[in-house]
Every structure is written in structure tokens, then in C-alpha cells.
N, CA and C atoms as an extended XYZ file, in Angstrom:
366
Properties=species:S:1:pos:R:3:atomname:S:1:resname:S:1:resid:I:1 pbc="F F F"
N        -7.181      -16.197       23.543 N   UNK     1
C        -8.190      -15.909       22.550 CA  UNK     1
C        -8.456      -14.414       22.464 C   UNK     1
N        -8.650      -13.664       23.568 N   UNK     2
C        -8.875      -12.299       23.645 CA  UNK     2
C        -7.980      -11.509       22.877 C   UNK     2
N        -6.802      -12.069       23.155 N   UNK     3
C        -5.282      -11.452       22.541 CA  UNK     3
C        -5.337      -11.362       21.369 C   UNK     3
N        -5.661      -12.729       20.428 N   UNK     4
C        -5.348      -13.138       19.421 CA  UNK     4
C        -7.021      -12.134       18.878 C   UNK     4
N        -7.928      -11.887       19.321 N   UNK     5
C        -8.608      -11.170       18.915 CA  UNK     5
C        -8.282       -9.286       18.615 C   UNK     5
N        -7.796       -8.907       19.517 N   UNK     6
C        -7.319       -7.379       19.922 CA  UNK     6
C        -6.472       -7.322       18.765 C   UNK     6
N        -5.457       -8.428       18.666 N   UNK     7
C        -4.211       -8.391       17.493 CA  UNK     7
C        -5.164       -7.985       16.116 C   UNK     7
N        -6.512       -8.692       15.886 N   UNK     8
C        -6.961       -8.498       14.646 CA  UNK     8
C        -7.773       -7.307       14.559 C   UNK     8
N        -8.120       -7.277       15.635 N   UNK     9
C        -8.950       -5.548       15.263 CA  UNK     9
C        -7.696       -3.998       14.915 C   UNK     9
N        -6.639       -4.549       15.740 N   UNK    10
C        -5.888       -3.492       15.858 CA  UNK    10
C        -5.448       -3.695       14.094 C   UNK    10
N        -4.748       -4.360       13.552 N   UNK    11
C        -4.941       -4.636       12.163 CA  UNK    11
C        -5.362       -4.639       11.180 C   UNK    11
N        -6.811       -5.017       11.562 N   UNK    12
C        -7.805       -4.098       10.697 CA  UNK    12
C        -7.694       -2.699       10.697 C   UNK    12
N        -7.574       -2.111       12.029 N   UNK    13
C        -8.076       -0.417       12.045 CA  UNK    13
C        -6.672       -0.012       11.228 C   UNK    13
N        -5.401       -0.590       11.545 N   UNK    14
C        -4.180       -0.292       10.532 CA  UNK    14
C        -4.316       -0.544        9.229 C   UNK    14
N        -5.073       -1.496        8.887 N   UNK    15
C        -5.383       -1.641        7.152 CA  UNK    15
C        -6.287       -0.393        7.332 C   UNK    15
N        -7.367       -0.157        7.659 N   UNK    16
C        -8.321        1.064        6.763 CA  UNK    16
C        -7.544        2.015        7.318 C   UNK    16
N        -6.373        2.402        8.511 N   UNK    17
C        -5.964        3.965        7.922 CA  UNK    17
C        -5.260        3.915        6.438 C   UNK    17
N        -4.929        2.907        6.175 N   UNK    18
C        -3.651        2.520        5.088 CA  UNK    18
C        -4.305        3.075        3.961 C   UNK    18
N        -5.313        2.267        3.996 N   UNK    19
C        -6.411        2.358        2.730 CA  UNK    19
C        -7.046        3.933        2.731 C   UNK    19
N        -7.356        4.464        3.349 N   UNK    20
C        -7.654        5.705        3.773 CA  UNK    20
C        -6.912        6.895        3.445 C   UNK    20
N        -5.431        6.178        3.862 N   UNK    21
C        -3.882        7.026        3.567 CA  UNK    21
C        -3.993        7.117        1.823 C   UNK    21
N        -4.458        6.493        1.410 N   UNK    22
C        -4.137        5.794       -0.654 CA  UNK    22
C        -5.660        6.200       -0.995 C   UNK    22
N        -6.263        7.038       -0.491 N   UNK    23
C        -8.155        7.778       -1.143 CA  UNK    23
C        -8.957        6.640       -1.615 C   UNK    23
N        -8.596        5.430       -0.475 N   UNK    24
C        -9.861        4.274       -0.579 CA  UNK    24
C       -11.240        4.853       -0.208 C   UNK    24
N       -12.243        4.799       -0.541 N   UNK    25
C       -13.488        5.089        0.434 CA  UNK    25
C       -13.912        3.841        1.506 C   UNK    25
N       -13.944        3.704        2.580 N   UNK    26
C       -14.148        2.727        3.100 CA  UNK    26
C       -15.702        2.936        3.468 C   UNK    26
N       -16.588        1.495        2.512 N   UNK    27
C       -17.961        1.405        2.727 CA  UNK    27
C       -18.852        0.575        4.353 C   UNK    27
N       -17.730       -0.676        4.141 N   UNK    28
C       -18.365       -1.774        5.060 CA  UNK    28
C       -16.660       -1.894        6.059 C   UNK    28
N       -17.294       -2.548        7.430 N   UNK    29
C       -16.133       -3.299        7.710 CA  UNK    29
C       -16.338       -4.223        8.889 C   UNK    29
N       -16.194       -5.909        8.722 N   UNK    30
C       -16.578       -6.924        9.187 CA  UNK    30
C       -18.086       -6.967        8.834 C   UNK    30
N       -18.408       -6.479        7.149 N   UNK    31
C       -19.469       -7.098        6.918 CA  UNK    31
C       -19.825       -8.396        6.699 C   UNK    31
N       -20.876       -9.044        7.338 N   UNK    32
C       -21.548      -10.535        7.082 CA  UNK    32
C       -22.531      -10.630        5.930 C   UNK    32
N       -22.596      -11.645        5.230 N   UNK    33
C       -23.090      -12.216        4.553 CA  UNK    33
C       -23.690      -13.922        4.868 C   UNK    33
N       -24.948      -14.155        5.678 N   UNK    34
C       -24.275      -15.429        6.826 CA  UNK    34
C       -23.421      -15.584        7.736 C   UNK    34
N       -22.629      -16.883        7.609 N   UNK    35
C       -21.304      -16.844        8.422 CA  UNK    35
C       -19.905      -16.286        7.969 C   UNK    35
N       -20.353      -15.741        6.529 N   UNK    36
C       -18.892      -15.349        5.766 CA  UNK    36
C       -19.174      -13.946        5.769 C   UNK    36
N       -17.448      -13.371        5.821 N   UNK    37
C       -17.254      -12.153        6.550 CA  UNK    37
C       -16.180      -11.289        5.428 C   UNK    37
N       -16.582       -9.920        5.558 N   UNK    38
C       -15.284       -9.147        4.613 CA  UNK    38
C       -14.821       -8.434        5.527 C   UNK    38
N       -13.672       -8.286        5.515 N   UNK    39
C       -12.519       -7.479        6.879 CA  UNK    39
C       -13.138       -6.061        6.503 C   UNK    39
N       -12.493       -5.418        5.082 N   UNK    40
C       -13.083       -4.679        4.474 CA  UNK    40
C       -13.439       -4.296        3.160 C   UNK    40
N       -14.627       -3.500        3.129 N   UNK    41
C       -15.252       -3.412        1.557 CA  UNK    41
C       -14.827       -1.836        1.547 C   UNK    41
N       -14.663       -1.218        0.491 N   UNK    42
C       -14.258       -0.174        0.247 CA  UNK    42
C       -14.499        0.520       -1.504 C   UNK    42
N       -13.896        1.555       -1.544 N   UNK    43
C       -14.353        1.722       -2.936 CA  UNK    43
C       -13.088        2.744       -3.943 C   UNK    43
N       -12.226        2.294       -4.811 N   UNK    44
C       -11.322        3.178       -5.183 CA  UNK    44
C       -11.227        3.536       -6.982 C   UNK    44
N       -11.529        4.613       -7.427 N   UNK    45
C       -11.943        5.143       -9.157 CA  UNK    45
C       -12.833        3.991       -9.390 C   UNK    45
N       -12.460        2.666      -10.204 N   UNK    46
C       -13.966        1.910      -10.684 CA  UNK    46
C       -13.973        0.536      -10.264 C   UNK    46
N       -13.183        0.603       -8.846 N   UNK    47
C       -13.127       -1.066       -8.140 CA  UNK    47
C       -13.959       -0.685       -6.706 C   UNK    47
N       -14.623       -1.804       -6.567 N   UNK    48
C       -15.446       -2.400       -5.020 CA  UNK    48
C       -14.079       -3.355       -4.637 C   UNK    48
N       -13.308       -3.188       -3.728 N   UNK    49
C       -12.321       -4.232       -3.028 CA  UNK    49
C       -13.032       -4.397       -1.965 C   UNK    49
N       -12.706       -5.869       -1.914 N   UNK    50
C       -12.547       -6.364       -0.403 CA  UNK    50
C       -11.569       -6.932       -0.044 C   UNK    50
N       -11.273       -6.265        1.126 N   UNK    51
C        -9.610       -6.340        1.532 CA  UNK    51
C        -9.762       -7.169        2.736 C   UNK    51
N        -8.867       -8.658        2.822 N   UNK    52
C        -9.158       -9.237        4.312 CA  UNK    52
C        -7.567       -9.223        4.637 C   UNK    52
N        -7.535       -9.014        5.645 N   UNK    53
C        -6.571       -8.517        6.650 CA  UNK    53
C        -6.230       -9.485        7.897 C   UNK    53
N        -4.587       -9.856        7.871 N   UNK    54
C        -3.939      -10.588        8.080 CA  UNK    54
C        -3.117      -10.216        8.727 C   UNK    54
N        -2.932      -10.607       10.561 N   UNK    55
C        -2.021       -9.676       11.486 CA  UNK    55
C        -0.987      -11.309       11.177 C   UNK    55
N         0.354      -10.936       11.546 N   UNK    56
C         1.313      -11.613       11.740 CA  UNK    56
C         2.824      -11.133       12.285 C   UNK    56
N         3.219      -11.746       12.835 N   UNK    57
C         4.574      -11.113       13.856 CA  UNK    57
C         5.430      -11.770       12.994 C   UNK    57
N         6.950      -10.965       12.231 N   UNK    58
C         7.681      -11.445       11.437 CA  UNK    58
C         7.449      -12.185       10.678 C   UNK    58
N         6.575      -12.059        9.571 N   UNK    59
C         6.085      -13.107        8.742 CA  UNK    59
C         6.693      -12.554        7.372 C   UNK    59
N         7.022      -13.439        6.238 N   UNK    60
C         6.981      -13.196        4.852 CA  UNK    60
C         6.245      -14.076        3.696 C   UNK    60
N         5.564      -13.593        3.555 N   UNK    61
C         4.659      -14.571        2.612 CA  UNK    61
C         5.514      -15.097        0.992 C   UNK    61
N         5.266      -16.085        0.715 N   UNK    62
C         5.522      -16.322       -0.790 CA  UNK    62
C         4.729      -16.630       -2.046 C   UNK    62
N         3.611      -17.248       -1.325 N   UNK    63
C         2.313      -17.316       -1.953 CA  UNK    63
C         1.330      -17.226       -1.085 C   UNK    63
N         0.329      -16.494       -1.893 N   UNK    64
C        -0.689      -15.816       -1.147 CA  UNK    64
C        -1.472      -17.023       -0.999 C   UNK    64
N        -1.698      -18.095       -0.891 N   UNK    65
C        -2.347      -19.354       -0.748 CA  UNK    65
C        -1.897      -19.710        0.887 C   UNK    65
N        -0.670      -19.454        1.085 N   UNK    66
C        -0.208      -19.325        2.471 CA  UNK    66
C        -1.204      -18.176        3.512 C   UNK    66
N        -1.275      -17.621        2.859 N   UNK    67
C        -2.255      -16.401        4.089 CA  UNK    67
C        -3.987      -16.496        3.776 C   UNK    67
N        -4.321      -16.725        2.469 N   UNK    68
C        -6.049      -16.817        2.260 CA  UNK    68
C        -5.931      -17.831        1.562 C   UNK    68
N        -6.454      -19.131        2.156 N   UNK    69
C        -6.741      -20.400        1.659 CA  UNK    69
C        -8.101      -20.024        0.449 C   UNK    69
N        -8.072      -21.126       -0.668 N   UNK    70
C        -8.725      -21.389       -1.786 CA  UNK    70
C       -10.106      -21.267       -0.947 C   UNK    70
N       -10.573      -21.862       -0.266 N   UNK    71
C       -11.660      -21.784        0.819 CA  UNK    71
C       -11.864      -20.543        1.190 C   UNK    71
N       -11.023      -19.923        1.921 N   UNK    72
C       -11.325      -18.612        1.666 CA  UNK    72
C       -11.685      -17.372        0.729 C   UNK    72
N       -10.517      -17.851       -0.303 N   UNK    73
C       -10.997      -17.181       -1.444 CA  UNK    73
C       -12.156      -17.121       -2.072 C   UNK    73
N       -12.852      -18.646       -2.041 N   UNK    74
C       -14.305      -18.720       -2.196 CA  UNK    74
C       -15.647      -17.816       -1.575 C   UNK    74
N       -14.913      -18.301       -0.172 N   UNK    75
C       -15.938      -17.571        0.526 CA  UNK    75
C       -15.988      -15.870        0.247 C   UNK    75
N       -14.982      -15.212        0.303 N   UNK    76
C       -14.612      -13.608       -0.241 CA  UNK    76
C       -15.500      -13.502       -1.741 C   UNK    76
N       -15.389      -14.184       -2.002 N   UNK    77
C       -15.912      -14.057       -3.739 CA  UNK    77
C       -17.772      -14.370       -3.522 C   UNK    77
N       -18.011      -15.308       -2.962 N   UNK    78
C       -19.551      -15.245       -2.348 CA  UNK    78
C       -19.845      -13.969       -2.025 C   UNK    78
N       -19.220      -13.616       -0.479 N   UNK    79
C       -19.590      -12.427       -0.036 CA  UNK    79
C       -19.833      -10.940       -0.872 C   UNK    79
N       -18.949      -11.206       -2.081 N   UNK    80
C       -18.710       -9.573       -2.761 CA  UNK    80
C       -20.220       -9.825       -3.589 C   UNK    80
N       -20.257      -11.288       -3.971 N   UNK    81
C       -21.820      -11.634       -4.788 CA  UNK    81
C       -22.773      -10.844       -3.979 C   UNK    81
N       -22.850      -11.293       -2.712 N   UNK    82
C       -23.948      -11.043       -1.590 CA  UNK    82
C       -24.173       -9.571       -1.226 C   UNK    82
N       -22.975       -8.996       -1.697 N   UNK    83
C       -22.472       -7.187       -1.831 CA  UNK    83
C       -23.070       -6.642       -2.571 C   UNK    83
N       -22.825       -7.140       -3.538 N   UNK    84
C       -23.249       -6.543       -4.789 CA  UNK    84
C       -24.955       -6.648       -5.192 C   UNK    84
N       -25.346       -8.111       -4.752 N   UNK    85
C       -26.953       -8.323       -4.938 CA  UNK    85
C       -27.628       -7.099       -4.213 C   UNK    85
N       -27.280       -6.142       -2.653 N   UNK    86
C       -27.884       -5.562       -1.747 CA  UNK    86
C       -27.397       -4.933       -2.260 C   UNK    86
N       -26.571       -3.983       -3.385 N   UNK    87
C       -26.196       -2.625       -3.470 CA  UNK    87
C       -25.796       -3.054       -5.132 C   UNK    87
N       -27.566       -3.222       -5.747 N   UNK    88
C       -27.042       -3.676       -7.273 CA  UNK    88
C       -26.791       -1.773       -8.250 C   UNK    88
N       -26.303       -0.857       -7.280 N   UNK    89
C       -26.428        0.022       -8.153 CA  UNK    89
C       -25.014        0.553       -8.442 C   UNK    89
N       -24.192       -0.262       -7.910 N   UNK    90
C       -22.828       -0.193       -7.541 CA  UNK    90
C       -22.419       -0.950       -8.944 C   UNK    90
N       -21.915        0.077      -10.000 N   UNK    91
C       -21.538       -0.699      -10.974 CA  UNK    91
C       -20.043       -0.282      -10.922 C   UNK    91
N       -19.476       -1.126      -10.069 N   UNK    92
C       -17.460       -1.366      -10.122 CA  UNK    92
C       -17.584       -2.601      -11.034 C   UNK    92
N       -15.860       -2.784      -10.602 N   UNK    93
C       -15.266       -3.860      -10.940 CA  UNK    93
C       -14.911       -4.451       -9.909 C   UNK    93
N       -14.685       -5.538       -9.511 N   UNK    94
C       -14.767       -6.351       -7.861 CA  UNK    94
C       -12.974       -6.984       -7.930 C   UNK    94
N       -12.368       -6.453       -7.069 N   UNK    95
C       -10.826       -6.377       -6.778 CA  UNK    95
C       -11.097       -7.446       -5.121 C   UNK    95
N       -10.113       -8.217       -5.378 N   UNK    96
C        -9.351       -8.593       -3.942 CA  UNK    96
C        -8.129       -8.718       -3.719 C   UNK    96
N        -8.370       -7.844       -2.860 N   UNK    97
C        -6.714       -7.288       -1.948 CA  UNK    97
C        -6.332       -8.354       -0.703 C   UNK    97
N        -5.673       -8.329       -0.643 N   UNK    98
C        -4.928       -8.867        0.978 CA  UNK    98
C        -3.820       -7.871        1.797 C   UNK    98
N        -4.127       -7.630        2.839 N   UNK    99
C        -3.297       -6.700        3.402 CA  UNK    99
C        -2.897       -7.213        4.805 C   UNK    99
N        -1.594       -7.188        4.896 N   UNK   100
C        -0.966       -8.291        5.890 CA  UNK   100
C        -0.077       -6.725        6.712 C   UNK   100
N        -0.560       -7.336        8.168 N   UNK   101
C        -0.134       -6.392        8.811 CA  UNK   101
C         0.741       -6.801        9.588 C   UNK   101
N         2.105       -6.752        9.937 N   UNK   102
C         3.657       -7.308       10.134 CA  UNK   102
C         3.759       -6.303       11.899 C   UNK   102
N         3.645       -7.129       12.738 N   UNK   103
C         4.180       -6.554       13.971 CA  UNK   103
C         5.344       -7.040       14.291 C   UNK   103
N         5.959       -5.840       14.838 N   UNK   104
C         7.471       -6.248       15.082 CA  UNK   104
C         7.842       -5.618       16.410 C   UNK   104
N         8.622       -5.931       16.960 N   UNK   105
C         9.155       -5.582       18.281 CA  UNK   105
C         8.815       -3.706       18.634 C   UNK   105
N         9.532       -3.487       17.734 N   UNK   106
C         9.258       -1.740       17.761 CA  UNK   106
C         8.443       -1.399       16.326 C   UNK   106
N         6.906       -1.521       16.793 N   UNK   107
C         5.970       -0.993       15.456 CA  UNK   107
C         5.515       -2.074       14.694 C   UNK   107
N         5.152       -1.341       13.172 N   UNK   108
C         4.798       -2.301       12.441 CA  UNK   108
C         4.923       -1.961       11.076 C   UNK   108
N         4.734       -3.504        9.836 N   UNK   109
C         4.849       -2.302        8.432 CA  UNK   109
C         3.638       -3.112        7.753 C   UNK   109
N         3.220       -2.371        6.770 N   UNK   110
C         1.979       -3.014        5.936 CA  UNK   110
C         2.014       -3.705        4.513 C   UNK   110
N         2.093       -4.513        3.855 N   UNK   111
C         2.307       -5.490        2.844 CA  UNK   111
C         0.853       -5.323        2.021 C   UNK   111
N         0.384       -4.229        1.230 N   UNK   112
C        -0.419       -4.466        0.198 CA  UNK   112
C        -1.035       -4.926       -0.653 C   UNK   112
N        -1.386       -6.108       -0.789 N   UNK   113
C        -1.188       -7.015       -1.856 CA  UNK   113
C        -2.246       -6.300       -3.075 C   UNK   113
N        -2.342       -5.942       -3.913 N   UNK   114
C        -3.672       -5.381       -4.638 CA  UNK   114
C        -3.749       -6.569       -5.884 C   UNK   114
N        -5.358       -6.737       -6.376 N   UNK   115
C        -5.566       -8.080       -6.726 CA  UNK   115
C        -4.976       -9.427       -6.667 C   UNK   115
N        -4.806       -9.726       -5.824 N   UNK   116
C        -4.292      -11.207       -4.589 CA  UNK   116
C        -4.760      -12.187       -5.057 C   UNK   116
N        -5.522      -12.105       -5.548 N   UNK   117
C        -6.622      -13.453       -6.709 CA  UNK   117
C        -7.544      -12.877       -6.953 C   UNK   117
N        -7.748      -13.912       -8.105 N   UNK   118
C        -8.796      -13.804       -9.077 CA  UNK   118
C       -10.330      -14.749       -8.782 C   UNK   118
N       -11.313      -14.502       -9.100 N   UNK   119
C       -12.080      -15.527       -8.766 CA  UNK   119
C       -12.049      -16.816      -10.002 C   UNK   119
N       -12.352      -18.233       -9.133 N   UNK   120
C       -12.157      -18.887      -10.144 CA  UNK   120
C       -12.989      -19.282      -11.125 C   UNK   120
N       -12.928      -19.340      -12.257 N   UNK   121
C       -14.650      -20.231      -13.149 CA  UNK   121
C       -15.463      -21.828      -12.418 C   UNK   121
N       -16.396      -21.722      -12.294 N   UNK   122
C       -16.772      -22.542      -12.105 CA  UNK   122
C       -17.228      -23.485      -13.467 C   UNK   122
């Protein structure tokens, strides 16, 4: 459990240099909203992203439904609500990213996803 924890922080801190590397502003990170969580919130020209971040050893995704379940997606889309209600002066546009961080024997590489989904209509 510890492991599988260390793996995700170290991942995270590799997504926000990434994001950092590309003149993201990074606002929040492992902000709560309740029990639902954003890896990270950030801010780039006229988008609020929240980017959740996904460690994996040799992985290739094909659909992003494989790495952030519909459930999840929900919950991400709550949270940016819950973002936005506490910081209503923040007039973006609300982006979700997925950023999958690939460890490999020697190093690692980063998989970007920029708008990863959409929220759905209810």
C-alpha cells in the first residue's frame, strides 16, 4: 500500500513539472471537495483544468474509459462545480486532462491527454 502510494505522489509531482514545463499555473493539488479529489487544478490562457494523474508501468491506453471510469468522470466534473462555487471569480472555461505517467525500467515518459472528456448532460 505504501508503495502503491509513493508511485502516485511521485507522478503527480511529474505531472505538475510537465504542466509547469507547458506555462500551466498550478492553483490546487489533491484538492477535496468531500470525499472527491482533483490530482490537479491549474490554470492555462482561458481554461481551469483539472488534471488527474495516472501512474502505470508499461501501459498503453486505448480508451480513456480504461484509465478514468464514467464514475470518475462524474466525480471530476462535481469537484470543478465545487471549484468554481469557492472561487466564483474565476471566469475560465473548465478542461479535463488526464495525464498518465509511464514508468519504465530506466525512467519514465508522460502521455498528455488534453480534454479527455467532456462532461455529460444530465
Amino acid at each position: 500500500m505504501a508503495h502503491s502510494h509513493e508511485v502516485g505522489r511521485t507522478a503527480e509531482e511529474l505531472a505538475e513539472r510537465h504542466l509547469v514545463s507547458l506555462g500551466y499555473r498550478i492553483l490546487e493539488r489533491n484538492w477535496y471537495s468531500g470525499k472527491r479529489e482533483a490530482d490537479i487544478i491549474c490554470t492555462r490562457d482561458t481554461f481551469l483544468v483539472l488534471a488527474e494523474v495516472k501512474a502505470f508501468h508499461h501501459h498503453r491506453i486505448t480508451f480513456i474509459d480504461e484509465v478514468v471510469s464514467r464514475r470518475q468522470q462524474r466525480f471530476l466534473v462535481d469537484t470543478a462545480e465545487a471549484y468554481l462555487r469557492l472561487h466564483p471569480r474565476l471566469d475560465l472555461h473548465i478542461r479535463f486532462d488526464v495525464i498518465i505517467v509511464n514508468f519504465r525500467e530506466k525512467g519514465f515518459s508522460i502521455e498528455h491527454i488534453e480534454d479527455a472528456f467532456y462532461p455529460e448532460a444530465e
